[in-house]
N, C-alpha and C positions, 0 to 999 in steps of 0.2 A: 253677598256671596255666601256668608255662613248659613243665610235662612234657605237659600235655593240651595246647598249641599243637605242642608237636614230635610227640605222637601223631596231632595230624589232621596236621601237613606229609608227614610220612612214609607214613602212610594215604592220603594223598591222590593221592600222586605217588609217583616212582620216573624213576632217571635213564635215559635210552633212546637206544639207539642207532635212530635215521630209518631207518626201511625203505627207502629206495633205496638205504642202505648194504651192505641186507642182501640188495640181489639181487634183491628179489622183483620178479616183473612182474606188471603192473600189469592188469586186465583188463579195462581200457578205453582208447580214443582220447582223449586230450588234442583240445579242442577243433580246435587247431588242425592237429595233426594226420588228423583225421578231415577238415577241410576239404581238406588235402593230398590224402588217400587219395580223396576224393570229390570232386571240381573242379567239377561242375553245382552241387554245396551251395555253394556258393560265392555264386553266383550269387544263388541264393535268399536264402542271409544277407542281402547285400548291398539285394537288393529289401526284403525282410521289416525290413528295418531302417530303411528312409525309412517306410515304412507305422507301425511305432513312434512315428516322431520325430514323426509328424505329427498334423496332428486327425483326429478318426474321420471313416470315412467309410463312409457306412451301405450295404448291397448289398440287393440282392431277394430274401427269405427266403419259401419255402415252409412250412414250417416254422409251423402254430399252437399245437404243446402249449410250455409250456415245456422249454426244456433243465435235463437237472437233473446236478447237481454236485456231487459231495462233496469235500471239500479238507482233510486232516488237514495241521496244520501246527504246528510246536514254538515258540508264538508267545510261552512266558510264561518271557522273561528281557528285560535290559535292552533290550538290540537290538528296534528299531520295525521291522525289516526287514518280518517275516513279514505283520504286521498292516496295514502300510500297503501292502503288494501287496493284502493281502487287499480292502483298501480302492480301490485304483487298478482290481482287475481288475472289481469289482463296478460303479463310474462308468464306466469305460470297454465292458462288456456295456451299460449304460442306451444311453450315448451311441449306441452300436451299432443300437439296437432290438431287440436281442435278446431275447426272452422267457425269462425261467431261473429255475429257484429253487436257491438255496445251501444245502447245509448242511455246517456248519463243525465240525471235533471242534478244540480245543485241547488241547494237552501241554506240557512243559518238556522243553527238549531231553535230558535225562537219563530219560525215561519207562523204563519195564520194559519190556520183548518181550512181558510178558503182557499189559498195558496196551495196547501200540499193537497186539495181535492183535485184544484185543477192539473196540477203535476202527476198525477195518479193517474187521472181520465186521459190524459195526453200518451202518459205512457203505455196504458192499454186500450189506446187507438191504434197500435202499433200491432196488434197480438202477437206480443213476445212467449216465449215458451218458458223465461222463467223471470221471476218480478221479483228485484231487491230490493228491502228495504227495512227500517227500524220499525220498533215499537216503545213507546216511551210514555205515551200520556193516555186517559181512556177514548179519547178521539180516534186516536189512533188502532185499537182494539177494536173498533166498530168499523173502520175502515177495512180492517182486514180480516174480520164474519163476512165483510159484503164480499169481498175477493173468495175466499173462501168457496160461497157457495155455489159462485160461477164454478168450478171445477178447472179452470184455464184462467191463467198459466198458475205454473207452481212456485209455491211462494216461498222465499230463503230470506227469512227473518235475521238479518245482520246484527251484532253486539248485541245479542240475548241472547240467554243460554238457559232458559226456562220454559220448558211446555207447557200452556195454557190449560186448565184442565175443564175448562168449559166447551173447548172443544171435543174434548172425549179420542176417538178413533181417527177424525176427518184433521187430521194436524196438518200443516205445511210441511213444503217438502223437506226444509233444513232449518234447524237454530243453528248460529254459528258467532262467536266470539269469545269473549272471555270469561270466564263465572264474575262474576262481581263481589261476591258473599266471599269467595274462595281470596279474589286480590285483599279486600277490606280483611279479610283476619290476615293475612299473614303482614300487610302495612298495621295494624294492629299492635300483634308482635313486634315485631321493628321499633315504636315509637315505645312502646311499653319499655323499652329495654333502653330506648335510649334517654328518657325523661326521668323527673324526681319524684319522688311520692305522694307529693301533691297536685294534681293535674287541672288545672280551671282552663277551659277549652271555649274555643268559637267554633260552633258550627256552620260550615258556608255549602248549604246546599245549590243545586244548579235549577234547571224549574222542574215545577212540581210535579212527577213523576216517579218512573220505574226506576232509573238511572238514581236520583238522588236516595230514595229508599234502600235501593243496595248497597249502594256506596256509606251514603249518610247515616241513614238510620240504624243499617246494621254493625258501625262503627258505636254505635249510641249502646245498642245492644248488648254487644261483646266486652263493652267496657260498664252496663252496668252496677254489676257487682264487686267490680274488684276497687279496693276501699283507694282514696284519695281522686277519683275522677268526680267532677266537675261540670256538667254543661252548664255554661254563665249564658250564653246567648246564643243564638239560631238563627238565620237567615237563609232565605230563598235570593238570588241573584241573576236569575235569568242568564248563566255563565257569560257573562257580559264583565270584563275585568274592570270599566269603568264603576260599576255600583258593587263589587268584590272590594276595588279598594276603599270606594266610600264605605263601607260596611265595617271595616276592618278599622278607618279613622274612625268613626264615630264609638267605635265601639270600646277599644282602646281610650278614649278621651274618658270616659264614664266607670271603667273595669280596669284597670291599670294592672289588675294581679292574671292578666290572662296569659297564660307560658306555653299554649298550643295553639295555632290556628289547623283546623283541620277541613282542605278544601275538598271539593270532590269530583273537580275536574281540574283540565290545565289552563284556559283561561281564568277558573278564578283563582288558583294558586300565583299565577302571576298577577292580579292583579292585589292581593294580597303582599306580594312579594314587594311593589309599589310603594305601598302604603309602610312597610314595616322600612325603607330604605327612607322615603317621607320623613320616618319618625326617628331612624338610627337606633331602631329597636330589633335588627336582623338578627342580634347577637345573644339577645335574650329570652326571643321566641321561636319557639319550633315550629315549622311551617313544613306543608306533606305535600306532594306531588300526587298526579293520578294516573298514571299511564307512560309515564315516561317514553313520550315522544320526544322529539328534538331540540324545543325551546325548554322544556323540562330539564333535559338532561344537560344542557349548555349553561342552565340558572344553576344546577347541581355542583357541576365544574369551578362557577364562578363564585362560588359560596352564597347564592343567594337564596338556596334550597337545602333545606337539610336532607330527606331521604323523599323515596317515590317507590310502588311497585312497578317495575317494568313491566310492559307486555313483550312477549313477543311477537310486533307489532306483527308479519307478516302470516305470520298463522293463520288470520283468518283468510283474508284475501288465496290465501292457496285451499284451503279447505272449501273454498266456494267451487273454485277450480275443481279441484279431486272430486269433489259431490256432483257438477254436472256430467265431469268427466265419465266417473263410473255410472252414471244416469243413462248417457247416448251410449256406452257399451254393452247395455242390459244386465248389468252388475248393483243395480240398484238394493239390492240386498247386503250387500258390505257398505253402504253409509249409515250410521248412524242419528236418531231423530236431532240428535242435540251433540254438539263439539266445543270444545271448551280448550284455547288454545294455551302455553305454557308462561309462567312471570317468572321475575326473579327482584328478588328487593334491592335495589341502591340507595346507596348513603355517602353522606359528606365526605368518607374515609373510604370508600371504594377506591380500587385502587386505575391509573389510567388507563392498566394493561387490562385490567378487568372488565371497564368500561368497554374498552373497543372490541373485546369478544363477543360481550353479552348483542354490541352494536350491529356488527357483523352479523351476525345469525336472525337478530329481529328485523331487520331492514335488508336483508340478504337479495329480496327482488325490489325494494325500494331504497335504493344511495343514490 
């Protein structure tokens, strides 16, 4: 049993040096950079973003066929993120009046290339008018040049909040989720405030992509200068909680002085969470959340999580909404290329009236 545990940790993972170490550039705008470089987006954000907060508010649509939608999304692991947009965007098109029909492909964020090719091709057998879906890995980027030069349908790149800059002019019709760079500093902050001055850290990224870079690598960044941080180890996990917690045993057996585990999704925070209850070591290591969705916020509650940045999960799923909305109204001029919805940090000491507001508002079209 111990050698087939150390053959999946080692299998699983591999210690890394973070590509910002290594130079590379990156070949997109950080959100807020692209707001720099473009200063009228600004503007837009800013608008687009009361329109969010607020209740729908329906316009004069020409428009009698329905709009039709395809939305690939990697909805089947812990995290409610995917599902409950998927839920948010579809009440907030009702509330809209908008006529549409959905169709949904699901995947696990670990899918094959051949998989999400044929999930792709299937969905624009259909020619839908607008094609959701992520970007996480360079497969993915090349998948979506080829969508791209078709001109049809238009494309609303979900949980990015980054413009490609290889594209140039010819961008998709929407980014739409949460900054990533913006959640990681301010969980950051949080953890910085709540720890000792000496910080020796695990890092457990998810697979090797955009997602872990933002989350991951830019936690690596933000803390490299400031004196007593530590990265003792590194792992990629496929957000797969079963090799999050092996990761976390083995690593723990060998590093005993490690007082941070710092995950980057919510499956491996839970499965971390696991392993530290495993060990009856919950009390002496700080362990982070990444999005605080529902098993997040429930591990929170139970003391099995120190802190998380909350999203407000529903944000994007209505911003999808609002961006076709004003699309079929000929208002396409008031969406902005990239939206970036609102967090708020929780921690062990949140208080339970605090919790259910913050909950209330984020899940407002998914309870």
């Amino acid at each position: 049993m111990i050698i087939k545990k150390l053959l999946l940790f080692w299998g699983l993972a591999m210690a890394l040096t973070p590509s910002w170490a290594q130079g590379e550039q990156a070949d997109y705008w950080s959100f807020q950079e692209y707001l720099d470089k473009f200063p009228e987006q600004r503007t837009l954000v800013d608008d687009f973003s009361i329109r969010v907060r607020q209740a729908a508010q329906p316009l004069p649509l020409s428009r009698a066929q329905p709009v039709q939608v395809a939305m690939l999304i990697p909805d089947q692991q812990v995290s409610d993120y995917w599902l409950r947009n998927k839920q948010s965007f579809i009440s907030r098109l009702q509330e809209l009046g908008l006529p549409f029909h959905l169709k949904s492909y699901s995947s696990p964020p670990t899918t094959t290339h051949r998989e999400q090719e044929q999930q792709l091709a299937d969905a624009l057998s259909m020619d839908p008018d607008y094609l959701v879906l992520t970007l996480n890995s360079p497969r993915h980027r090349v998948l979506i040049d080829k969508i791209m030069t078709r001109g049809r349908p238009k494309v609303i790149l979900m949980n990015i909040t980054t413009p490609l800059k290889h594209l140039g002019n010819k961008q998709p019709f929407f980014y739409v989720g949460f900054d990533h760079r913006e959640g990681t500093r301010l969980l950051t902050n949080a953890i910085s405030k709540m720890i000792g001055k000496q910080v020796n850290y695990l890092m457990l990224y998810g697979t090797r992509g955009y997602i872990s870079h933002a989350r991951g690598d830019e936690f690596i960044r933000l803390t490299a200068d400031q004196p007593g941080y530590v990265m003792r180890q590194a792992f990629y996990t496929d957000i797969n909680r079963e090799k999050a917690s092996q990761a976390v045993l083995q690593t723990l057996a060998t590093k005993p002085d490690i007082n941070l585990i710092y995950a980057c999704t919510t499956d491996i925070a839970l499965g971390a969470m696991d392993a530290l209850k495993t060990l009856n070591k919950e009390e002496h290591i700080i362990l982070n959340g990444w999005g605080g969705g529902s098993a997040e916020l429930e591990a929170l509650a139970n003391g099995h999580l120190d802190l998380t940045v909350m999203r407000m999960n529903d944000d994007t799923g209505v911003a999808m909404a609002e961006a076709i909305h004003l699309d079929q109204a000929g208002k396409a001029n008031l969406i902005p290329l990239a939206y970036s919805g609102d967090y708020a940090v929780v921690d062990k000491y949140t208080s339970a009236r605090e919790l259910e507001r913050l909950k209330d508002y984020a899940f407002r079209y998914s309870k």
